[in-house]
Structures are given as C-alpha cells and as structure tokens.
C-alpha positions as CSV (number, residue, x, y, z in Angstrom):
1,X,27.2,-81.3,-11.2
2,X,24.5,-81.7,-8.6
3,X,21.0,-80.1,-8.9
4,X,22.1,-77.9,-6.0
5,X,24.8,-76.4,-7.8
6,X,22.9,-75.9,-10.9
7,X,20.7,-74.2,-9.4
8,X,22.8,-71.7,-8.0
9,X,24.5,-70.4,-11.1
10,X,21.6,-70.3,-12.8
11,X,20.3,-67.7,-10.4
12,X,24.1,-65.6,-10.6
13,X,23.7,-66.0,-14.3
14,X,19.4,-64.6,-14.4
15,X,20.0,-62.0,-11.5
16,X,20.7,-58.3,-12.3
17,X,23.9,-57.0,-10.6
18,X,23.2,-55.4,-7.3
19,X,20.2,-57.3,-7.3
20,X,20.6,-58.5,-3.4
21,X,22.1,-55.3,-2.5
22,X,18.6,-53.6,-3.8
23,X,16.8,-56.4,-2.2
24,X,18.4,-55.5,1.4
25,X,18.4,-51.8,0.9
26,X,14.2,-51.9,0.1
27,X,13.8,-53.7,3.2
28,X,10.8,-52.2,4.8
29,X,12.6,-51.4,8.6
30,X,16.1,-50.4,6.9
31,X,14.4,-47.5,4.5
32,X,12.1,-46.5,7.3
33,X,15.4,-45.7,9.8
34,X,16.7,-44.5,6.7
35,X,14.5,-41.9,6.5
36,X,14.1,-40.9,10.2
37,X,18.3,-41.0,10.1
38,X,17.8,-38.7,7.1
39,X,15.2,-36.3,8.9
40,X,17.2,-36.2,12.1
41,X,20.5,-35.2,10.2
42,X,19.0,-32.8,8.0
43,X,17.4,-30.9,11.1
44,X,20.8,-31.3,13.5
45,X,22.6,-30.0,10.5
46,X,20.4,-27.1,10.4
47,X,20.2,-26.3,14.3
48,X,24.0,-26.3,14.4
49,X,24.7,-24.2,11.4
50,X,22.3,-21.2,12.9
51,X,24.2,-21.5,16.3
52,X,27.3,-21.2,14.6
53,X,26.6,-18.7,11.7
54,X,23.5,-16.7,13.2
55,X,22.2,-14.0,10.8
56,X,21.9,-10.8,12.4
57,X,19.2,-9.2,10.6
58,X,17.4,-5.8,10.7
59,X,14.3,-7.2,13.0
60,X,16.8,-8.8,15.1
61,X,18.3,-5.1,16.1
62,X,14.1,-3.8,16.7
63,X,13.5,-7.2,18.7
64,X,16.5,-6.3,20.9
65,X,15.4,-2.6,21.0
66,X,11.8,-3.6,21.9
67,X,13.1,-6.0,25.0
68,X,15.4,-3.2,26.2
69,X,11.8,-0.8,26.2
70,X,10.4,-1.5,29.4
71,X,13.9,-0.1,31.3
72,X,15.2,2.6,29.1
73,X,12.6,5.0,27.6
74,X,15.0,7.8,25.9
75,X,15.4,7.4,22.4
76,X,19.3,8.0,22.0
77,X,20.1,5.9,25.3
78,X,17.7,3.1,24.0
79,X,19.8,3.2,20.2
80,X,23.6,3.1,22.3
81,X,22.2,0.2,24.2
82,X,20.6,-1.6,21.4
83,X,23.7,-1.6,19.2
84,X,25.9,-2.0,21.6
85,X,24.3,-5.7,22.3
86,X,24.5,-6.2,18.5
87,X,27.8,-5.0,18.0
88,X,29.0,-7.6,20.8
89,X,28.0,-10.3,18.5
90,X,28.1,-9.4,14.5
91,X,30.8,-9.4,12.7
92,X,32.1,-6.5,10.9
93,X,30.4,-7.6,7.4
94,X,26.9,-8.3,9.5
95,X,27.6,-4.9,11.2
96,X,28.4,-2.9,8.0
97,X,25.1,-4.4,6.5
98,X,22.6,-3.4,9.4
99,X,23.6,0.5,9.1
100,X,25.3,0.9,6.0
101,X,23.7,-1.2,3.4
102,X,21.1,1.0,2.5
103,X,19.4,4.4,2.7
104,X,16.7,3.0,5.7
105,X,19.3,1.3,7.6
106,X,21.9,4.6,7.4
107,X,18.9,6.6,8.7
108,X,18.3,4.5,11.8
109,X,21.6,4.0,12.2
110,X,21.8,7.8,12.7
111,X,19.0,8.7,13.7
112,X,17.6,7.9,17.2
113,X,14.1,9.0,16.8
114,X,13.3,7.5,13.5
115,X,14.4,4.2,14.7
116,X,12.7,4.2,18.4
117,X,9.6,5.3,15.7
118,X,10.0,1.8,14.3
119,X,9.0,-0.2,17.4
120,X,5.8,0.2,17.3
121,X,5.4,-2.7,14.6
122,X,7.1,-4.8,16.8
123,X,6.0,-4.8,20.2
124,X,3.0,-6.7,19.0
125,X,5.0,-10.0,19.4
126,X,4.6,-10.2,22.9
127,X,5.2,-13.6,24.0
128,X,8.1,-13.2,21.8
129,X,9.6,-10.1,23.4
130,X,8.6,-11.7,27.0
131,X,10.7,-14.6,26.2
132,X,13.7,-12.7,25.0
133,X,13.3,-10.5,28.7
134,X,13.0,-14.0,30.3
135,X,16.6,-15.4,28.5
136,X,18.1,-12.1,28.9
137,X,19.4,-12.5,32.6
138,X,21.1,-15.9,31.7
139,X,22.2,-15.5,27.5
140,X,22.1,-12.1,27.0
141,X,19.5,-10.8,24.4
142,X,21.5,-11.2,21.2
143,X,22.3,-15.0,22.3
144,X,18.5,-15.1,23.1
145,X,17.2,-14.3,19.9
146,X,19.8,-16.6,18.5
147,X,18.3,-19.4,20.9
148,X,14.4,-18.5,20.2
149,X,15.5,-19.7,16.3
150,X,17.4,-22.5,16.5
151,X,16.0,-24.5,19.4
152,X,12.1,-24.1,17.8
153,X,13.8,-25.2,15.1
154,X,15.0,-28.2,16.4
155,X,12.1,-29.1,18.2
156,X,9.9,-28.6,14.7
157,X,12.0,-31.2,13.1
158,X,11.4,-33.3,16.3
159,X,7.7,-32.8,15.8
160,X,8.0,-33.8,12.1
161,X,9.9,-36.6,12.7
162,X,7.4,-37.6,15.5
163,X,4.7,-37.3,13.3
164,X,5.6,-39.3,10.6
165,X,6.7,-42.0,12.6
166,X,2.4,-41.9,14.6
167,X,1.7,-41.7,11.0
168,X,4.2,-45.1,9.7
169,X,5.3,-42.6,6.3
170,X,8.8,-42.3,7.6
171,X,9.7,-42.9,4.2
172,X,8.1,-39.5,3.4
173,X,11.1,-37.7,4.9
174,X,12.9,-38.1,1.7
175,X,10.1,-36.0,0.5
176,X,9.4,-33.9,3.2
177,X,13.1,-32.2,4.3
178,X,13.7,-30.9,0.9
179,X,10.2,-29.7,0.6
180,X,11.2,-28.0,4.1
181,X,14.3,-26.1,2.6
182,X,12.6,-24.9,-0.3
183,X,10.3,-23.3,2.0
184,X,12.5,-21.5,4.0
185,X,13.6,-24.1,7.2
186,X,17.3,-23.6,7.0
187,X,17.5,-19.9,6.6
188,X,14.4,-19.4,9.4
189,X,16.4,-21.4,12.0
190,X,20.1,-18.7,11.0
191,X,17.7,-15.8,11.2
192,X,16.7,-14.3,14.4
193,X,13.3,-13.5,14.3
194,X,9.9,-15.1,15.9
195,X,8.9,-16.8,12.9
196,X,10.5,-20.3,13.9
197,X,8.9,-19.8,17.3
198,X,5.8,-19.4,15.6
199,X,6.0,-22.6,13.1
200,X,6.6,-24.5,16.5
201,X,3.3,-23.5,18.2
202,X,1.1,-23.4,15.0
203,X,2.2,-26.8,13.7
204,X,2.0,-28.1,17.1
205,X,-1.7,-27.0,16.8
206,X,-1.9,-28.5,13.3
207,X,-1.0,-32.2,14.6
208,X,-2.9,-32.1,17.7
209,X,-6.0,-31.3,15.3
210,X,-4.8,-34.2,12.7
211,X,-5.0,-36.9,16.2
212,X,-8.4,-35.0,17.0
213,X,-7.2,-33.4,20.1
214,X,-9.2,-30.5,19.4
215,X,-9.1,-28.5,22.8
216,X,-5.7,-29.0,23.0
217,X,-5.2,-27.8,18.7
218,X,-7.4,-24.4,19.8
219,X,-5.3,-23.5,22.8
220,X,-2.1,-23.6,20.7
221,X,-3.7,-21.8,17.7
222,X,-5.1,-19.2,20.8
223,X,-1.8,-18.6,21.8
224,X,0.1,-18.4,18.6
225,X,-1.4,-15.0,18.0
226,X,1.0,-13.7,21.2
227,X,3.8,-15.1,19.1
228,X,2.5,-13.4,16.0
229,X,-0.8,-11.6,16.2
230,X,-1.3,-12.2,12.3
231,X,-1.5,-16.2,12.7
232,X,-5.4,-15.3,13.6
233,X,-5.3,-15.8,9.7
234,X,-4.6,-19.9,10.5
235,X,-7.8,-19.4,12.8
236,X,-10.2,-18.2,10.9
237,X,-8.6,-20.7,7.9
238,X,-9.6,-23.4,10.3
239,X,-12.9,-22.4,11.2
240,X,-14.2,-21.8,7.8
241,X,-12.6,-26.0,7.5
242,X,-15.0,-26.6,10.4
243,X,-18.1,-25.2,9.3
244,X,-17.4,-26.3,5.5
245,X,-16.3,-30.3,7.1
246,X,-19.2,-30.3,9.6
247,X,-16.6,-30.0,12.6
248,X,-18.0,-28.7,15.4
249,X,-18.4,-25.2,15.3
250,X,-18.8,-23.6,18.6
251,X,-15.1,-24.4,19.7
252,X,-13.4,-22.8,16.5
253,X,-15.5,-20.0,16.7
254,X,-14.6,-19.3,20.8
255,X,-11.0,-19.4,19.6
256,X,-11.4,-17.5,17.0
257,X,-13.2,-14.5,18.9
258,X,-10.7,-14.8,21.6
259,X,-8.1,-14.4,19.8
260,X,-9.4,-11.6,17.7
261,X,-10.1,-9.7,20.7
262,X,-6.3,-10.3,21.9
263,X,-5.4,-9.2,18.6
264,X,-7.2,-5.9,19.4
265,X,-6.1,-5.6,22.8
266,X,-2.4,-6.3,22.2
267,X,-2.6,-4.0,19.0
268,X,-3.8,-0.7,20.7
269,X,-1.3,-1.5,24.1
270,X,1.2,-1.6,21.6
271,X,0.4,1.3,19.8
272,X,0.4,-0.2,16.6
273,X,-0.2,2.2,13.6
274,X,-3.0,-0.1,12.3
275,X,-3.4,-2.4,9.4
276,X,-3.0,0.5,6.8
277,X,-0.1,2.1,7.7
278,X,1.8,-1.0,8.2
279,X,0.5,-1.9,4.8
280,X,1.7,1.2,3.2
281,X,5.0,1.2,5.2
282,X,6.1,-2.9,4.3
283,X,4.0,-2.9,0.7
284,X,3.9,0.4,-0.4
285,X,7.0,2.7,0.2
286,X,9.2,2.6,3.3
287,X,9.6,5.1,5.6
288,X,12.2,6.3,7.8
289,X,9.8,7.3,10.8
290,X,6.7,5.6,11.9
291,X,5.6,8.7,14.0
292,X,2.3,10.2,13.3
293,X,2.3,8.6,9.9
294,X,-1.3,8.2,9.0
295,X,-1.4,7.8,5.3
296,X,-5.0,8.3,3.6
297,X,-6.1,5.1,2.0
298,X,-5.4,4.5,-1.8
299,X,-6.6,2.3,-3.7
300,X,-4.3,3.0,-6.2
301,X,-1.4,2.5,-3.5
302,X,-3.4,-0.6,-2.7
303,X,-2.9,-2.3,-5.8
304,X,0.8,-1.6,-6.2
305,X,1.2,-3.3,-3.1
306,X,-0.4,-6.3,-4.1
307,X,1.1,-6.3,-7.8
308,X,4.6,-5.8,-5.9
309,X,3.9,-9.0,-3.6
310,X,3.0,-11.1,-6.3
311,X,6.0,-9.5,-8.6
312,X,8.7,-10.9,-6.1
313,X,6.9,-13.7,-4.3
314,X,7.3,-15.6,-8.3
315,X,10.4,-14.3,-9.0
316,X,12.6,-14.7,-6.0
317,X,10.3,-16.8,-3.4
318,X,9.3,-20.6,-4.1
319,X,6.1,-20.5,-1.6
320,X,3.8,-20.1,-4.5
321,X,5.0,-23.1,-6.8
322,X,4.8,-25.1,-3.4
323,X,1.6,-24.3,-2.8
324,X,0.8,-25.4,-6.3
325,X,2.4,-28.6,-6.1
326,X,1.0,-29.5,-2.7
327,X,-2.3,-28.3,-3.8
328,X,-1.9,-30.9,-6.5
329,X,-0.9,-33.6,-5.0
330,X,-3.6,-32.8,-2.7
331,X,-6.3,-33.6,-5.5
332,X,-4.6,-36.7,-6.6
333,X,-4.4,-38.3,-3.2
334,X,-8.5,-37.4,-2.8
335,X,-8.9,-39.0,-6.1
336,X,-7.7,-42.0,-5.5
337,X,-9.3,-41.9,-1.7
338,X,-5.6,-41.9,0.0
339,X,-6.3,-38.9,2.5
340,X,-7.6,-41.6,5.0
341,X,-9.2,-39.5,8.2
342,X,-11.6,-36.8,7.0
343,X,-10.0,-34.7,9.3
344,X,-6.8,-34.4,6.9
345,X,-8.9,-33.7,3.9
346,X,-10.1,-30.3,6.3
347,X,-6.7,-29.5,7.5
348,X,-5.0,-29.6,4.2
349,X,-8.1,-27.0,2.8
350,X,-7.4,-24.5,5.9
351,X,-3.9,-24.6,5.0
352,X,-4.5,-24.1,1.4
353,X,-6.9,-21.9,1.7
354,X,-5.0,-20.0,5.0
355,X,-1.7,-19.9,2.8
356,X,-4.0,-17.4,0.0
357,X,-5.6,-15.5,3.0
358,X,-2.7,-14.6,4.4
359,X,-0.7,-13.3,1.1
360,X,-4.5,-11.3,0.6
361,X,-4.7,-9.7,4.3
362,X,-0.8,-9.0,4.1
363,X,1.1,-9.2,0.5
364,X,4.2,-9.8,2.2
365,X,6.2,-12.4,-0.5
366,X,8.7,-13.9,1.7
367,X,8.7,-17.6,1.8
368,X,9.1,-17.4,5.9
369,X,5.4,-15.6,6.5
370,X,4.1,-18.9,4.3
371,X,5.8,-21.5,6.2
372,X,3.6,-22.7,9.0
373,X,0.8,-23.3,6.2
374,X,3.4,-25.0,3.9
375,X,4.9,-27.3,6.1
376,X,1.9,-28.0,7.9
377,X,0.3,-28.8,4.6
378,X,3.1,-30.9,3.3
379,X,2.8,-32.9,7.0
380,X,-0.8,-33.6,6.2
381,X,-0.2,-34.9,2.9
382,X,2.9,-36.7,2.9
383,X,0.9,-38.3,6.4
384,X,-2.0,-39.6,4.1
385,X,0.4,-40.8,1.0
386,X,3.0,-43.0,3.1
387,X,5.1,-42.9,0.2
388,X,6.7,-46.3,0.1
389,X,10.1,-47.2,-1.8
390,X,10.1,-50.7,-0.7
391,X,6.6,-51.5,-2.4
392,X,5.4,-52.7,0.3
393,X,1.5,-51.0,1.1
394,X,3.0,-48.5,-1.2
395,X,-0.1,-45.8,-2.5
C-alpha cells in the first residue's frame, strides 16, 4: 500500500462523520448568503401573508372614517360610508368581531355619534391619513391601509437586510428575524395601522445616524412625528444621547423643538382631547364617546393606568424581556469593547432609554408601540457583534 493511500484512510478513519459537510457549510460566503436568503424569506413570507390574510382591526375602521372626513361631515352618512368600505373587504368572522365582539365595538357599531366622537384621537396621524387620501383614487381605502402595512414592511426588512450587509454581520440574521417576530414584525405587517409606516421612517432615521448622516437622521426623525406625533419620544431619546455622548447639540435640539411645535400644532388642528383624556380613555376606562370628555386628573386613576400597563405588557407582551435581553447583551458587548463606533454605543442608550420613556409618557403594553426602539436596538447591536458561525473574526 503506497504512502498516498495510507494516508487517505487514515484521515476517513480520524475524521468525524459530516465532518466535510460542516467544513463546506461554515464556509464564510455560503453562511453569509445563508443568512441574507434567511432574512429575505422570512420578510417575503411575511409581506405576502398580510396581503393575503389582512387583519381588519378596530383602528383600521377610525383610519378609514378619518380619510372619508374631509368630504362627508354628518355623523350617520360618515358611519354608512365607513362600513360600507370595510364590509367590502372583511369577512364575516372579521366583520362580526369589529361590531359585535364587545360592548365598545356594539356601541359604535350603533351609534353614529359616539363613533364620529372617536376621531379625534386619530386625525393626529396626518401623513398617515394624507397617504391613505392619496391611494384612495387608485386601491380604494380598505386596500390602502392594507398597502401602508405590508409594503413598509417589506421595505424594513430591505433596510435590515441592507444594513447588515454595510455592516458584514449577515450572519446576524439568524439572530435578528426571530428577535423581529417576537417583537411584533409579522402581526404589524397583517394589521392595518400606521405603526409599520412608522418603524420604516424612524429606523430609516436610526441607520442614517449609525453611518453619521446626521442631517439626513434629523429630517426623518422630524418627520416621523406626522406619522405618529408620539415618536417625539425617539427625539428627545436622542438628544439626551447627544448631550450625554458629546454629539453636537444644536442639530438635535432644532429637531427636537420643531417637532414639538408640530406636535402642538397638529394636536389642537386636530382637536385632540389632550394627553389626559387620551390617557384616561386608552389606560384608564374606555369610553363610548370622546365628546366633551374632560376628566379631572387623578392620581389615583394615574397609577392604575400604569400598574395596568405593566400588568399585561409581562403577561401577554414580550417587549419588556427583549428589552432586557438586548440591554444585556448591550453591556457585554461594551465590556469586551465590541460596540466599535461610539456612535452605536449612543444609539443603542436612546433606544434603551427611548423604549422606558415611551411606556412612562404613554403605558400603552402592546409590543407594536415598542417596536421601532426594539428593532432599532437589536440592529445596532447585532451590527457591532457580527456574530460569526464560521469562526472566522468571530466576537
């Protein structure tokens, strides 16, 4: 037997099974396509199952009302029309939810008033309602709404995938898309509502800052507060980051007084019932009609509010176990001096500490009011850690 051949079966006979199958499968180029093809799927996946299955939700029947405001101004003709675009659409379980499924829905279901009372709280989302006017004349509003979720939604994962690419942690996707699900990605992108709309602007924001193009990062966070007026949290979150990281100021601060103003602005054109009653209506107790309600302020109503939030958000919402984690690996990244630019180490703070402001300004405990700060956060961190499976300039 020549040397040649000896040589050979001794490395059959020393070599685990599967060992050159591992070999080729931790190849550095084959895990990172892996991981974008994993991404790319994961977000397709999602996109097509919110076209197909959309949720019709209770905001998605005030969003339509809100659009049809500027032409029809009586409350009964403005309640036929609305549900007469949703009824097009749902189907008869979606439609038996939306007026039957509880004593709020029954009464603005039957009651006209009480529901055109509602609107208030959601004309506020202006770029949002001027989008779904804009779509209306080619998709209709109900297909509109539909299109302002999924499409946002698609681009996002676009973005993410974009980002981790700039960043050479495509790897991190294995980490990253579940993390998304958990927080709320694949039901966002069914439901029809602006939050999706708003992840794509705000995140948008939060990468431009993470390449340093600031001007560019403080237009988007500007005009992500016409998407959702309380995004001015993410603002101020990032200015205290600037004055804390030694940013400069004077940019963050314009923003942030610029947008407060068009906070103000788009609140009293609007005629929104201010910060309390909205509190008290969405923390508090319900109520069937929005008109003249004025509640005195409680602190004792306060604090149920808050104990409420903090009830369900750890019972039935996985935002605040995220946060922990992420927070975490956060600290264990900066120990071991993996967050690379200092500009991650501020951008993963304003998200932390934006994520608390907002549940504190707002006890809302649904995982979709946390998810720009979430996923933005997890973008940050998973772009400093380039989590590696093939060992090579693994962290």
């Amino acid at each position: 037997m020549s040397s040649l051949q000896q040589s050979l079966i001794g490395r059959v006979l020393t070599s685990p099974p599967g060992d050159g199958f591992v070999r080729r499968l931790t190849q550095r180029g084959l895990l990172d396509r892996a991981g974008a093809l994993f991404l790319l799927l994961g977000v397709l996946a999602t996109a097509a199952y919110g076209l197909v299955r959309p949720d019709y939700n209770w905001d998605m029947v005030a969003y339509i009302a809100t659009a049809l405001e500027n032409r029809i101004d009586d409350a009964e003709a403005l309640h036929a029309e609305t549900w007469a675009r949703i009824e097009a659409g749902a189907d008869e379980t979606q439609e038996y939810h939306l007026k039957y499924s509880n004593p709020y829905n029954l009464n603005q279901w039957e009651n006209p008033a009480d529901f055109q009372s509602q609107l208030s709280m959601y004309r506020v989302k202006v770029a949002y309602v001027a989008l779904l006017r804009l779509l209306e004349p080619v998709t209709g509003l109900a297909t509109g709404a539909i299109l302002l979720s999924v499409v946002p939604s698609l681009c996002v994962g676009l973005l993410c995938l974009w980002w981790l690419w700039r960043a050479e942690a495509l790897q991190g996707a294995f980490f990253l898309l579940p993390l998304l699900f958990l927080a709320d990605y694949f039901r966002m992108t069914s439901a029809a509502v602006p939050d999706m709309l708003l992840a794509l602007v705000s995140l948008s924001a939060v990468y431009a800052l993470w390449r340093g193009r600031m001007w560019l990062g403080y237009s988007l966070l500007f005009a992500s507060v016409f998407v959702r007026p309380d995004n001015i949290i993410l603002i101020f979150a990032v200015l205290i980051a600037a004055v804390l990281f030694n940013w400069r100021k004077l940019p963050i601060l314009f923003t942030f007084l610029a947008a407060l103003a068009a906070c103000l602005v788009i609140s009293k054109v609007g005629g929104h019932p201010g910060w309390w009653a909205h509190f008290y209506f969405s923390c508090v107790e319900i109520q069937n009609s929005m008109a003249g309600f004025d509640p005195d302020f409680s602190l004792l109503a306060m604090i149920r509010g808050y104990v409420r939030g903090v009830v369900v958000a750890l019972q039935f919402n996985d935002w605040p176990a995220i946060l922990a984690v992420l927070t975490g690996g956060w600290a264990l990244l900066a120990r071991y001096r993996s967050m690379g630019e200092p500009r991650a180490n501020a951008l993963a703070f304003a998200l932390a500490i934006g994520t608390l402001g907002k549940f504190a300004s707002f006890p809302l405990p649904d995982d979709r009011f946390y998810f720009v700060f979430i996923a933005g956060m997890a973008l940050v961190l998973v772009a400093s850690w380039k989590p590696r499976f093939d060992g090579k300039g693994a962290r």
